[in-house]
C-alpha beads as a LAMMPS data file, in Angstrom:
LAMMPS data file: protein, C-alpha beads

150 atoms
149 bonds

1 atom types
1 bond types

-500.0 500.0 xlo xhi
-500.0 500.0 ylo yhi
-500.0 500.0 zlo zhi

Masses

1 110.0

Atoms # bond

1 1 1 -304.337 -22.447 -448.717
2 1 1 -304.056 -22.117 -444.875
3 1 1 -305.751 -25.128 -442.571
4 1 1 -306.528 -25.256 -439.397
5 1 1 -307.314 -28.432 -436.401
6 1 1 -310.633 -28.556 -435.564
7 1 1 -312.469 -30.636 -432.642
8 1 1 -315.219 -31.561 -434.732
9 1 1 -314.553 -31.405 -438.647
10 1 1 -310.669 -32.219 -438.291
11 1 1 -308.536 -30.415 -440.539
12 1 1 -310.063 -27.611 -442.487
13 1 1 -308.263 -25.426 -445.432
14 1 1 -310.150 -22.480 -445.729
15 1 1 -309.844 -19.307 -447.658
16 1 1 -308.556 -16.437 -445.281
17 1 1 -311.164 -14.132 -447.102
18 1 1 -313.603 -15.584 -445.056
19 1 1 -312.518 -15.158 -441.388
20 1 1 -314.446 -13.342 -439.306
21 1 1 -312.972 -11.137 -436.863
22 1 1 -313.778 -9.897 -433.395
23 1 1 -311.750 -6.832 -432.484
24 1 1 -312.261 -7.387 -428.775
25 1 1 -313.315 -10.815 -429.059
26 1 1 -316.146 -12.824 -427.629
27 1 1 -317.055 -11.916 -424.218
28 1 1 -315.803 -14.792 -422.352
29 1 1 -313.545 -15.704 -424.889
30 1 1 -311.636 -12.502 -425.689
31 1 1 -308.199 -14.471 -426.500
32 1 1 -310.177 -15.372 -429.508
33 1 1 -310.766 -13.020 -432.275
34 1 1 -310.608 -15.011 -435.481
35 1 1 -313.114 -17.818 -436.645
36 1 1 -314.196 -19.796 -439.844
37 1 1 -317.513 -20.021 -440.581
38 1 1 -318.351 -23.816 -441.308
39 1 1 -321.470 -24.418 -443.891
40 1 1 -322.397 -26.697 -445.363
41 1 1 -325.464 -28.349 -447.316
42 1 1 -325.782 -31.478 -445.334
43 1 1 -326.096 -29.176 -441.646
44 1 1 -328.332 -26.209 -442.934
45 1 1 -329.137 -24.034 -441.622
46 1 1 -326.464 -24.168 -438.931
47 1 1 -323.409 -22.578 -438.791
48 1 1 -320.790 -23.193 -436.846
49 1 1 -317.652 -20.740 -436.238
50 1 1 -314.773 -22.470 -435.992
51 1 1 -312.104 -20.222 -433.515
52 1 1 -308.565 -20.183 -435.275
53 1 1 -306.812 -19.659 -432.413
54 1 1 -308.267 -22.841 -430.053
55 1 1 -309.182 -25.875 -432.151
56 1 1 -311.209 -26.762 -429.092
57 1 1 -314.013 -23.716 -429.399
58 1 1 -316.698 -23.695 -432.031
59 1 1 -320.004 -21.998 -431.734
60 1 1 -322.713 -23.542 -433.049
61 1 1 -325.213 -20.522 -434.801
62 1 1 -328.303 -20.345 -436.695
63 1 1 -329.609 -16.939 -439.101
64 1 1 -331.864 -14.731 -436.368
65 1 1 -334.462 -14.687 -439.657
66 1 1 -334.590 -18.535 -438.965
67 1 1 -335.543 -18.068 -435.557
68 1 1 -337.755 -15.258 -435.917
69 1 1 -338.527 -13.771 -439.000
70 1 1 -339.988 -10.256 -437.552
71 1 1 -336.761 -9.770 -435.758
72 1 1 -335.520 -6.119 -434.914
73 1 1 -332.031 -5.636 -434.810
74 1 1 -330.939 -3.088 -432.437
75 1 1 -327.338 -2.402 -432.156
76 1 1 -325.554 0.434 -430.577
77 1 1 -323.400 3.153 -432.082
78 1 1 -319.998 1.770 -430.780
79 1 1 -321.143 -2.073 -432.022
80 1 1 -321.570 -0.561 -435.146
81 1 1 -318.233 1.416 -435.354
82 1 1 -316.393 -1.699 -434.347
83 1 1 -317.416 -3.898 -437.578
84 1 1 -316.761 -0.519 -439.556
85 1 1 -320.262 1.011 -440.167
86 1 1 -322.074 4.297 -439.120
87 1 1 -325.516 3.362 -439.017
88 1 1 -327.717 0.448 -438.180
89 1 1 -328.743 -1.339 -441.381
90 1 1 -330.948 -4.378 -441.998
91 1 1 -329.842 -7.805 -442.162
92 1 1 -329.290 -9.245 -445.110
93 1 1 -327.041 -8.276 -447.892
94 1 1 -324.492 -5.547 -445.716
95 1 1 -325.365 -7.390 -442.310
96 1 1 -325.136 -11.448 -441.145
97 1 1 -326.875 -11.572 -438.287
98 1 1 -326.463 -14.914 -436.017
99 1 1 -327.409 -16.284 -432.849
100 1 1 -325.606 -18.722 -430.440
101 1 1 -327.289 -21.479 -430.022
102 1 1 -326.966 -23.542 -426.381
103 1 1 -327.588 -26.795 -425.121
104 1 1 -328.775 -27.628 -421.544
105 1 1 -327.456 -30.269 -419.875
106 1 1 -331.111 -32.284 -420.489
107 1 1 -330.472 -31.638 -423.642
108 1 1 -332.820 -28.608 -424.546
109 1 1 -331.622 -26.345 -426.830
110 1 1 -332.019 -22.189 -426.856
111 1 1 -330.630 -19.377 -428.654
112 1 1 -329.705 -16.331 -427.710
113 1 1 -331.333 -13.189 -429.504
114 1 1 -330.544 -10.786 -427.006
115 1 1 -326.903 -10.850 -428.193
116 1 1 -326.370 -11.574 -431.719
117 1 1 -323.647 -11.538 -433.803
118 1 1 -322.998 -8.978 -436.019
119 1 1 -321.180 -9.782 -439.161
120 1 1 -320.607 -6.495 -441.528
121 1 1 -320.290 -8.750 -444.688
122 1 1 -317.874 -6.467 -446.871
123 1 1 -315.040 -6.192 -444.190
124 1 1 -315.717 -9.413 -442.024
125 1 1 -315.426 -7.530 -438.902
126 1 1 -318.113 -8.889 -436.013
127 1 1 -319.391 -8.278 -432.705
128 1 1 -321.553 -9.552 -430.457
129 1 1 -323.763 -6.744 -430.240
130 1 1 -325.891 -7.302 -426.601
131 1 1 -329.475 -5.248 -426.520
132 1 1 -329.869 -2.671 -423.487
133 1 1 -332.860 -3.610 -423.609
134 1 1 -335.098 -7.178 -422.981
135 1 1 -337.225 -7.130 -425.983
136 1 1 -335.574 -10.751 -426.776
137 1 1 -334.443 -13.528 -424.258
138 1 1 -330.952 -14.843 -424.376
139 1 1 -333.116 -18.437 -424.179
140 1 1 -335.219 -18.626 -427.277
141 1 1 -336.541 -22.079 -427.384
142 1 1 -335.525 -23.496 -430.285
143 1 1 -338.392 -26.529 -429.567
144 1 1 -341.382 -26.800 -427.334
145 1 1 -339.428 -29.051 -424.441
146 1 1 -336.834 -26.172 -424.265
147 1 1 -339.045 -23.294 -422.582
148 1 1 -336.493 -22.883 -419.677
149 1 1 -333.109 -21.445 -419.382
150 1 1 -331.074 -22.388 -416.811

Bonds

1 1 1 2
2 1 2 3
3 1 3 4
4 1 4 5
5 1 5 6
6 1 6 7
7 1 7 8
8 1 8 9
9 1 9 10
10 1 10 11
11 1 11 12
12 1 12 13
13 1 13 14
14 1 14 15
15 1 15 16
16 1 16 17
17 1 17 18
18 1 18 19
19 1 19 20
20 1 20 21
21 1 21 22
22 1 22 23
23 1 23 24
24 1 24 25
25 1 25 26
26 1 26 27
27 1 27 28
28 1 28 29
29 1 29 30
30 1 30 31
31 1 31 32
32 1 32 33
33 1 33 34
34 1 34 35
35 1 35 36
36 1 36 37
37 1 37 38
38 1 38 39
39 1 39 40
40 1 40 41
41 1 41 42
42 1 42 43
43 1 43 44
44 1 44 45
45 1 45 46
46 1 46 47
47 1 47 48
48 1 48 49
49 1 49 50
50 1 50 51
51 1 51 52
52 1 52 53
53 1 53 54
54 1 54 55
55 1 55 56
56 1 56 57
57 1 57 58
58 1 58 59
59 1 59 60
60 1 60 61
61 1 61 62
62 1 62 63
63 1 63 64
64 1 64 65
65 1 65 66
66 1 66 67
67 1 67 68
68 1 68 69
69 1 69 70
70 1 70 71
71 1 71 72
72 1 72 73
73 1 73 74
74 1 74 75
75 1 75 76
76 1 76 77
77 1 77 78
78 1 78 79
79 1 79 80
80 1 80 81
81 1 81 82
82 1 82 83
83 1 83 84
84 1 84 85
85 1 85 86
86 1 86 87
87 1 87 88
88 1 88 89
89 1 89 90
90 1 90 91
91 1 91 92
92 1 92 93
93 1 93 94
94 1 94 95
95 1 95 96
96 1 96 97
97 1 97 98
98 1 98 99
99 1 99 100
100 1 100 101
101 1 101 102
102 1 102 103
103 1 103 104
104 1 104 105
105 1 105 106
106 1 106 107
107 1 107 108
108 1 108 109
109 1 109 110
110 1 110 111
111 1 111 112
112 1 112 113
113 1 113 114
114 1 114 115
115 1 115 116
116 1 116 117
117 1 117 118
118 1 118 119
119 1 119 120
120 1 120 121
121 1 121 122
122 1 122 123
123 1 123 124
124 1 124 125
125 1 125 126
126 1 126 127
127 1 127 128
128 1 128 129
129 1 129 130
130 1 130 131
131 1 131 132
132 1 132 133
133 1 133 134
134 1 134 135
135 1 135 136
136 1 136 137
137 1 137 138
138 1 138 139
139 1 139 140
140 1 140 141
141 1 141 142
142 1 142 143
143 1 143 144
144 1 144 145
145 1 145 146
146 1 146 147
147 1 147 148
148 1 148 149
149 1 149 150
């Protein structure tokens, strides 16, 4: 079983059945295109994904249905061509949807549901699939004392 270093969980065998992969990466972090999703009982609903190519990066992500359970996933044609699907589907059983979740430096933390990622569950392709439009903030407040972005 392959392992890889991690900042934060140290060593980690994993099953390569469950990488996700970014084609074109993340923006901002295009150099890396494969991560492990970390879960586990004790830090649900969080997860994080692990990058396999910089033991450094890990993005800490929750479910969107955590967050808001009314949300509407809009992703474009191309977004959905690059995990491998024609048309826009809910989330659930064919689609993981996630959102990054950021700390500021007070502390406050946000996610961002105007660019979620897009896991196609059957072929573990994913993309970070940003709206063209601002029906959701990339600053959710995750709790009251986080109602700003900066």
């Amino acid at each position: 079983m392959p392992q890889c270093e991690t900042r934060y969980f140290g060593t980690v065998s994993y099953d390569p059945q469950s990488v996700i992969t970014f084609s074109a990466g993340l923006p901002a972090f295009e150099h890396c295109r494969c991560f492990l999703p970390i879960e586990d009982a004790a830090r649900q609903p969080f997860i994080f994904l692990q990058s396999l190519e910089d033991p450094h990066l890990c993005f800490l992500t929750l479910p969107v249905a955590m967050l808001d359970r009314g949300y509407q996933l809009k992703v474009s044609v191309d977004d959905l061509a690059t995990i491998g699907l024609e048309k826009s589907l809910a989330a659930g059983t064919d689609l993981r949807c996630l959102a990054v979740v950021s700390f500021s430096p007070e502390g406050a933390a946000t996610a961002n549901l105007l660019a979620p990622i897009i896991v196609n569950a059957v072929t573990r392709q994913a993309v970070q699939a940003v709206r063209d439009d601002s029906v959701y903030s990339s600053c959710h407040a995750l709790t009251p004392e986080a109602a700003s972005c900066s």
